[in-house]
N, C-alpha and C positions, 0 to 999 in steps of 0.2 A: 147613728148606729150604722155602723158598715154592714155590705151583704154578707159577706161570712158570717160576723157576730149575732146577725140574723138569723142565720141556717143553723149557727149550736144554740140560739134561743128556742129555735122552731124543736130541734131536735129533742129539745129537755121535754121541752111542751109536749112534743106527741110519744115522746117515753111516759110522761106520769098520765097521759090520757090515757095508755095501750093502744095508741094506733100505728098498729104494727107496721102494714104498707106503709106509711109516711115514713115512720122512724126509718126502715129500711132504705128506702130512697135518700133519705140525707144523710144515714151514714156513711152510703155510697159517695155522697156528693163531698160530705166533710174529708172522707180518704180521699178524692179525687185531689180536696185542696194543700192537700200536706203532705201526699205526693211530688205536684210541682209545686208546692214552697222546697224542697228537699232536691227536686230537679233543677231550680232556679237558683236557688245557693242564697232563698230569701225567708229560713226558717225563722230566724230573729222578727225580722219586721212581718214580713207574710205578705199574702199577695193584696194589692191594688183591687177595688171592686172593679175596675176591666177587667184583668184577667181572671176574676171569679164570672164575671159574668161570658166571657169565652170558655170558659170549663163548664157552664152551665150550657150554654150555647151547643156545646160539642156534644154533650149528654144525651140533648133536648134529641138533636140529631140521628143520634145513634138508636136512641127510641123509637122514633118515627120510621128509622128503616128497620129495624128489628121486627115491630110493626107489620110493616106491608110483608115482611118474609113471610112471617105466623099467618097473614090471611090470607095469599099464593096461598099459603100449604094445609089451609082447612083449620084454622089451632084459634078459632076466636076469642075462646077462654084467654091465651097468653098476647093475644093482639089488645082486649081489651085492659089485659094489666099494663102493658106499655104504655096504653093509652093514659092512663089513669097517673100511672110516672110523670110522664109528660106537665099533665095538671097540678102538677106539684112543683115539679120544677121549675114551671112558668110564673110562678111566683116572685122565683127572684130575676126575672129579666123586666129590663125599664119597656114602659108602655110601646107596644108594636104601631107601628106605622102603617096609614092605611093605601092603600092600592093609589088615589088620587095624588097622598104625600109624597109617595115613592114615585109615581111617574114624573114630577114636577121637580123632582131630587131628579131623578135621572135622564132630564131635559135637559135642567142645568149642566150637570158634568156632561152631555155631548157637548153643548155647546163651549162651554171652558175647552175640553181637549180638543174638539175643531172636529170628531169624527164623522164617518161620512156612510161607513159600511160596515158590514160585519166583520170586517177582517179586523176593524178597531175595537171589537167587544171585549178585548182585554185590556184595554186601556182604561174605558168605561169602568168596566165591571169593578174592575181593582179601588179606583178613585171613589166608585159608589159606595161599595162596602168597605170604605174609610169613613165615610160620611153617616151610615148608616148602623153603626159597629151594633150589635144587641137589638138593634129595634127592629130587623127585617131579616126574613128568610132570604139566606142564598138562591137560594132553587126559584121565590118568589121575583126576586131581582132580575134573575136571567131571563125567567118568562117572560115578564114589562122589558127589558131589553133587547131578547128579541122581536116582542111587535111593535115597537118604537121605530128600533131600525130596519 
């Protein structure tokens, strides 16, 4: 079963449960995918679990800073609904990578590109997060990258 076909199974499931929050969430997340299948010009066939799991990815994202705005601004009620999105969504990305995986992932790519300094952290970063596609936060990569180098 591919992740899409997963998220309209999920979504039937928490329609006949009445769990509202969920349903809501992956309605969002199923318009997300039928959007870019419509953007991609891949309504026929539909998208690849990659790219479902980068639109889940981006989501995931968008929560997390939605998030920190709602707790700056005092709004914890709506911080913890993001929160809670989040936990739903992380359902459909493949198992996350732990801090030790990722430093030893991105040992390797210095060494493969030969870099030396920070001035190469884009070199890095890019090759890392090819290597790491769904299984590791951005923001977490950069941090290991910068005290690496």
């Amino acid at each position: 079963m591919s992740i899409k076909e997963k998220i309209r199974s999920d979504l039937k499931d928490a329609m006949k449960a009445r769990e509202t929050e969920k349903r809501d969430v992956l309605r969002m997340l199923d318009s997300s995918i039928k959007n870019a299948e419509i953007e991609k010009g891949k309504r026929e066939e539909g998208l690849n679990d990659e790219e479902v799991i980068e639109l889940v990815s981006r989501a995931i994202k968008q929560r997390k800073e939605s998030s920190e705005q709602y707790k700056k601004g005092g709004r914890e009620d709506l911080a913890e609904k993001e929160g809670s999105e989040i936990e739903f969504l992380s359902e459909y990305l493949p198992e996350q990578l732990s801090e030790d995986e990722l430093r030893k992932i991105i040992s390797d790519v210095i060494s493969e590109v030969g870099a030396t300094s920070k001035a190469d952290m884009g070199k890095v970063m890019g090759a890392t997060m090819g290597r790491v596609k769904g299984q590791a936060d951005g923001n977490l990569v950069k941090k290991l990258l910068e005290e690496i180098l």
